[in-house]
C-alpha positions in Angstrom: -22.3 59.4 24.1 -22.6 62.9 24.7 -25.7 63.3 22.1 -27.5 60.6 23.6 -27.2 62.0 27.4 -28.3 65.9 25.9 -31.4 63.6 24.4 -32.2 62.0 28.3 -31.7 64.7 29.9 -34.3 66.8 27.3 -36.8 63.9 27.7 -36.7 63.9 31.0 -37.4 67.8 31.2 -40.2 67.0 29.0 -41.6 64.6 31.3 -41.3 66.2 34.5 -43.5 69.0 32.7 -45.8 66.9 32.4 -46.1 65.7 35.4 -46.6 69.0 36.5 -49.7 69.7 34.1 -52.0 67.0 34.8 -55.0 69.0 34.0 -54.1 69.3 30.6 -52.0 66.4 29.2 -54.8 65.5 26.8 -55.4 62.3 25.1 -51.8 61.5 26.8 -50.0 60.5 23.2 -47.4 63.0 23.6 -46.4 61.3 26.9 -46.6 57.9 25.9 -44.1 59.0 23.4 -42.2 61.1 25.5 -41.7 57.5 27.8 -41.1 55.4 25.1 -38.1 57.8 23.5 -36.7 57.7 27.1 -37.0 54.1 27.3 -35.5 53.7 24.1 -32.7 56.5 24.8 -31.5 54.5 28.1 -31.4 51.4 26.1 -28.8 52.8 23.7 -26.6 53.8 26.6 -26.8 50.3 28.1 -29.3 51.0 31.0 -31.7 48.2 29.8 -33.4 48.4 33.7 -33.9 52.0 33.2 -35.4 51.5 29.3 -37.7 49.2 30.7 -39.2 51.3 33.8 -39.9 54.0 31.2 -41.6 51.3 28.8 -43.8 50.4 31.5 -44.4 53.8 32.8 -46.1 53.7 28.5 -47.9 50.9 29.6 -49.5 51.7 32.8 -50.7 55.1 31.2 -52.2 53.4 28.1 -52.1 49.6 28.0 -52.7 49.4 24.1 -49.7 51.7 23.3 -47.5 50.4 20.3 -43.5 51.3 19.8 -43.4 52.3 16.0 -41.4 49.5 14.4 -39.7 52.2 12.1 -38.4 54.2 14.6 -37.6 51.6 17.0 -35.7 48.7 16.4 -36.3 45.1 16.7 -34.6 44.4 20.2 -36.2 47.4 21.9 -39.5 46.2 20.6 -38.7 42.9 22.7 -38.4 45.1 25.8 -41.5 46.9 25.2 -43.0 43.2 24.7 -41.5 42.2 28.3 -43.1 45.4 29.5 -46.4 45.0 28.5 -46.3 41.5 30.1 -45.3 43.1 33.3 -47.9 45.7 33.2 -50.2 43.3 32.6 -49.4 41.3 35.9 -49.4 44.5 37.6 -51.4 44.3 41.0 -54.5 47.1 41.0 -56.3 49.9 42.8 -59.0 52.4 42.9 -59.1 55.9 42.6 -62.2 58.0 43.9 -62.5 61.6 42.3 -65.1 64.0 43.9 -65.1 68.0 43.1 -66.5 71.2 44.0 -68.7 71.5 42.1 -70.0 68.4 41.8 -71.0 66.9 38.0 -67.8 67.7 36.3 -66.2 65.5 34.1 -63.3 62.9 34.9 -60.6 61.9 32.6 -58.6 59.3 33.7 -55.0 58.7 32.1 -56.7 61.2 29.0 -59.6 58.6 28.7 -63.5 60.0 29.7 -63.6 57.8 33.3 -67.4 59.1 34.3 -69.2 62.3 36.2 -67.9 63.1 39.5 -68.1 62.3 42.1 -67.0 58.5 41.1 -64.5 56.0 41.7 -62.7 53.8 39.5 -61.7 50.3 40.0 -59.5 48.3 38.7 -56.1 50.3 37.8 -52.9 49.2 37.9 -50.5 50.8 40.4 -48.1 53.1 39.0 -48.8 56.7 38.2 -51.9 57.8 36.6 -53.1 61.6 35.8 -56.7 62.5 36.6 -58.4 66.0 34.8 -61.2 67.4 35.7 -63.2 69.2 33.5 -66.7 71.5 33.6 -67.9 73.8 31.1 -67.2 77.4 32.3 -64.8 76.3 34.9 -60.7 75.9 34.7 -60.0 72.2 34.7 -58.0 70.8 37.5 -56.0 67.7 37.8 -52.9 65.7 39.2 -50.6 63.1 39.1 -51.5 60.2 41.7 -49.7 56.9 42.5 -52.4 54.1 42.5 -51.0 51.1 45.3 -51.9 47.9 45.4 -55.6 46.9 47.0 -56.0 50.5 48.4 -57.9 53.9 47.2 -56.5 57.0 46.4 -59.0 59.8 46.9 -58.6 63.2 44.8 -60.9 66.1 45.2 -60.6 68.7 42.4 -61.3 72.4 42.8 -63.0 73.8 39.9 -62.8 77.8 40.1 -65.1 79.8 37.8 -63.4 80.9 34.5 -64.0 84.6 35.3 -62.9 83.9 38.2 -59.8 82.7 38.1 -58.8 86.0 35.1 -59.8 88.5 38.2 -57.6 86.4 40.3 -54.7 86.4 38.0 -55.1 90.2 37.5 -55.2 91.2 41.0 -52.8 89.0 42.1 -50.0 90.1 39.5 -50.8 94.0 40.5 -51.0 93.2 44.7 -47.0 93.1 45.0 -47.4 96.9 43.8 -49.3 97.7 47.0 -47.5 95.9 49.9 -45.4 99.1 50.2 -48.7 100.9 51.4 -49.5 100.7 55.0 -53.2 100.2 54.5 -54.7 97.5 51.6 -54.6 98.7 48.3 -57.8 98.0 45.6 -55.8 95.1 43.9 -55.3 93.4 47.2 -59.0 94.6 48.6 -60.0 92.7 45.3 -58.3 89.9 46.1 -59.6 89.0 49.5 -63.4 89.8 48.2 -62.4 86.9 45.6 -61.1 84.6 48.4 -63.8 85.7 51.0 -60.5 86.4 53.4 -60.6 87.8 56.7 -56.7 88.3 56.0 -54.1 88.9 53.6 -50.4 88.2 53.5 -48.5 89.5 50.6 -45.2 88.7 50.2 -42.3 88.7 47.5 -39.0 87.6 47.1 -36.4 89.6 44.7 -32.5 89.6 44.0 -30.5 92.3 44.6 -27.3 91.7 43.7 -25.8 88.7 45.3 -28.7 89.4 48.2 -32.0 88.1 47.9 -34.2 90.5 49.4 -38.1 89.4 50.8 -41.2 92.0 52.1 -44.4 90.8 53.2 -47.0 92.7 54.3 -50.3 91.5 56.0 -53.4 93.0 55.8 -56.6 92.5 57.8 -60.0 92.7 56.0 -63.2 95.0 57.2 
């Protein structure tokens, strides 16, 4: 069914994005329903194993998740029953979340988990996403894959709101300067922001069938 494979192959786009912005995924409902679409979408193309990996990927993130019995029908809400009961047998680990700077706060799978530094026991394996969050700071986070009877440590790096729009600026302008033999203000800026003693600058662009890369490195006074 050529609708149904555009539909996994959208969902799963979807949920590689979010895999990639831990940070800011939220209270997690839109992935929960991002997993169980794709479990249900690999169900209708007969790839029951598949339906029920995503269905417990749902679980693992929020344990209390329900499929919508209006949208899905009866026999996929029996697989989402049998994933449930797996999740629930599920063997668990820790994760320990420190940060720099300390006191921020931790959401674990979108759900307030404490002030770091902490750790928290008790979670299933599978994959979990952790944000970090302090007022006046950008939020940082990831995807981590809790295993059985062992800690996974995470240490987020909180940079300074400010900061981090100086950063952006001179970092988008820098590629302007690695022409110049001696370091430009947008790259002098940058390594003040860093504290660097050096500088690499480098930048990859197509020409044609050619790609063509320049780097320049420059050492700071």
């Amino acid at each position: 069914n050529l609708e149904m494979d555009e539909a996994v192959k959208n969902l799963s786009r979807a949920l590689g994005n979010y895999w990639k912005c831990a940070a800011y995924i939220g209270d997690g409902r839109q992935y929960v329903e991002t997993l169980q679409f794709l479990g249900g979408s690999y169900i209708v193309k007969d790839e029951k194993s598949l339906g029920l990996e995503m269905f417990k990927k749902s679980g693992v993130f929020n344990p209390r998740a329900e499929l919508n019995p209006s949208t899905f029908p009866t026999e996929m809400s029996e697989v989402y029953k049998q994933a449930r009961e797996d999740v629930a047998n599920l063997p668990v680990g820790s994760i320990n979340v420190t940060s720099i700077p300390v006191g921020a706060e931790i959401y674990i799978d979108g759900a307030f988990s404490g002030i770091s530094p902490r750790t928290k026991e008790r979670i299933p394996v599978g994959n979990h996403f952790i944000s970090v969050r302090r007022y006046g700071y950008v939020s940082d986070g990831a995807r981590v894959d809790v295993v059985p009877a062992d800690e996974v440590a995470y240490q987020a790096q909180l940079m300074p709101a400010k900061k981090f729009q100086e950063y952006n600026q001179f970092e988008t302008n820098a590629d302007l300067e690695t022409p110049q033999e001696t370091m430009g203000p947008m790259i002098g800026g940058l390594a003040r922001l860093m504290t660097a003693q050096q500088v690499i600058i480098s930048s990859v662009k197509r020409d044609g069938a050619d790609l063509l890369m320049k780097s320049s490195m420059f050492d700071v006074g």
